[in-house]
Steps between C-alpha positions, in 0.01 A plus 500: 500500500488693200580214270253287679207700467610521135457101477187480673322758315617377159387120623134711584506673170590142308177331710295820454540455087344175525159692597526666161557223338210332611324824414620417139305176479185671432645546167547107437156412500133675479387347778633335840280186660436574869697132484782591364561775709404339835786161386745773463451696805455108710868450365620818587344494868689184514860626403455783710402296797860272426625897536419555788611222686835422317671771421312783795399261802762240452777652538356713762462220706836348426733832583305599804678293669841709451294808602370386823658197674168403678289290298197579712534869461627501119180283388274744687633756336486348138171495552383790619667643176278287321230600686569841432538414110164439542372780699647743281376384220132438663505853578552609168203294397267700729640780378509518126182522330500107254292244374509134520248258278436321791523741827341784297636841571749567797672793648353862504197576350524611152282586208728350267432251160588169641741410233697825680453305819615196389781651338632661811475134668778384283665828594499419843673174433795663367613683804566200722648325167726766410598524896620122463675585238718756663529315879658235270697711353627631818601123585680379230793400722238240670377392132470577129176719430485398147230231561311752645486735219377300257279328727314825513565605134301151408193586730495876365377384187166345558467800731604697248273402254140458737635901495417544138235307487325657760539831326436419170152348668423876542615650159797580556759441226722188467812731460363714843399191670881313457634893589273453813619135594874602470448854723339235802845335501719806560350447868787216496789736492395716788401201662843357458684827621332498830560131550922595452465851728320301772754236505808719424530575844667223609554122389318368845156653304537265207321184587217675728483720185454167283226354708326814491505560160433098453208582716337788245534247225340180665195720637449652130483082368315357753283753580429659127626322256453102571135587627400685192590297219431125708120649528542599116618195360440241728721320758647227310636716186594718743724283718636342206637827374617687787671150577648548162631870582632392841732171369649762176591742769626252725750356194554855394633632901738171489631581145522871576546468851 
């Protein structure tokens, strides 16, 4: 157990240092297009939707089989763990007080600079990321987690650096605004260690807890991420990128994998 949770959090902490890099891009140029932001977050919606279904909800669905010998009563319950991915996560969202360019603001009512706002939306999407992370962990006797990690470590960087931009917006500092970026990814690790305690139980939680946490991650894309940045940039660019994302992290969970 103890060497396990030593794994998964390191795996969060490696994926969580990704956010801080992207933070770090502010310094590469004076200015970021709305473009070339919204092409890098379409290809990183797309690897993280390959995420979740190859290396969460895949082999979910092919070891619940040796947990429960009736299909009927296995697949329902795969899916109510999804379902409850996405419940848990939805919750969250009515919760926390955030900011989306599209929805406007969400959650409790605060009197807060939207850049804050938006800047606790990305927050939000590292819990169920860094809860992946540690559910896979959890499994790795079903299959290698590796994939995984840097599936999320990719997609931290765009996040990462929408982060700094959205802070320096407001006058903030490059150097505070990359510090900023890299604190929102720490969310990963604790993420990650709940993920491995609510699994650690026993082995017959692993695949439920892989659909569920394979659930948190396909309500943050298709509900958040694909919708903002297709009504950005435009459905075809959009398509073609997330595409894009999707195939890399389909080679990259059969090379890894």
């Amino acid at each position: 157990m103890q060497n396990l949770l030593w794994d998964g959090t390191l795996a969060a902490l490696f994926t969580c240092a990704f956010a801080g890099i992207g933070g770090c891009f502010i310094f590469l140029k004076k200015d970021y297009s709305q473009n070339n932001i919204n092409f890098m977050l379409n290809v990183a919606a797309g690897i993280m939707l390959a995420s979740s279904v190859f290396t969460l909800l895949a082999p979910a669905v092919a070891h619940v089989n040796q947990i429960e010998p009736n299909r009927y009563l296995g697949g329902l319950l795969i899916g109510l763990a999804l379902l409850a991915g996405v419940g848990l996560i939805w919750v969250l969202h009515e919760i926390v007080p955030h900011e989306h360019e599209g929805a406007g603001k969400e959650g409790l009512k605060m009197d807060w600079n939207s850049s804050w706002l938006f800047v606790l939306a990305i927050a939000i999407h590292k819990m169920p990321e860094g809860l992946a992370v540690g559910v896979a962990y959890a499994g790795q006797e079903l299959f290698d987690p590796k994939a995984l990690a840097v599936g999320i470590a990719l997609q931290n960087i765009p996040e990462g650096l929408m982060v700094a931009v959205s802070l320096v917006a407001i006058n903030f500092s490059k150097v505070k605004a990359a510090l900023a970026a890299a604190i929102t990814g720490l969310i990963q690790p604790m993420g990650a260690v709940i993920g491995i305690l609510a699994t650690s139980f026993s082995s017959k939680m692993i695949p439920f807890g892989m659909a569920m946490a394979g659930g948190t991650m396909m309500f943050v894309i298709i509900n958040e991420v694909i919708p903002e940045v297709c009504v950005r940039e435009g459905s075809k660019k959009s398509s073609v990128a997330i595409l894009a994302g999707f195939v890399f992290m389909t080679y990259l969970s059969i090379v890894l994998g």
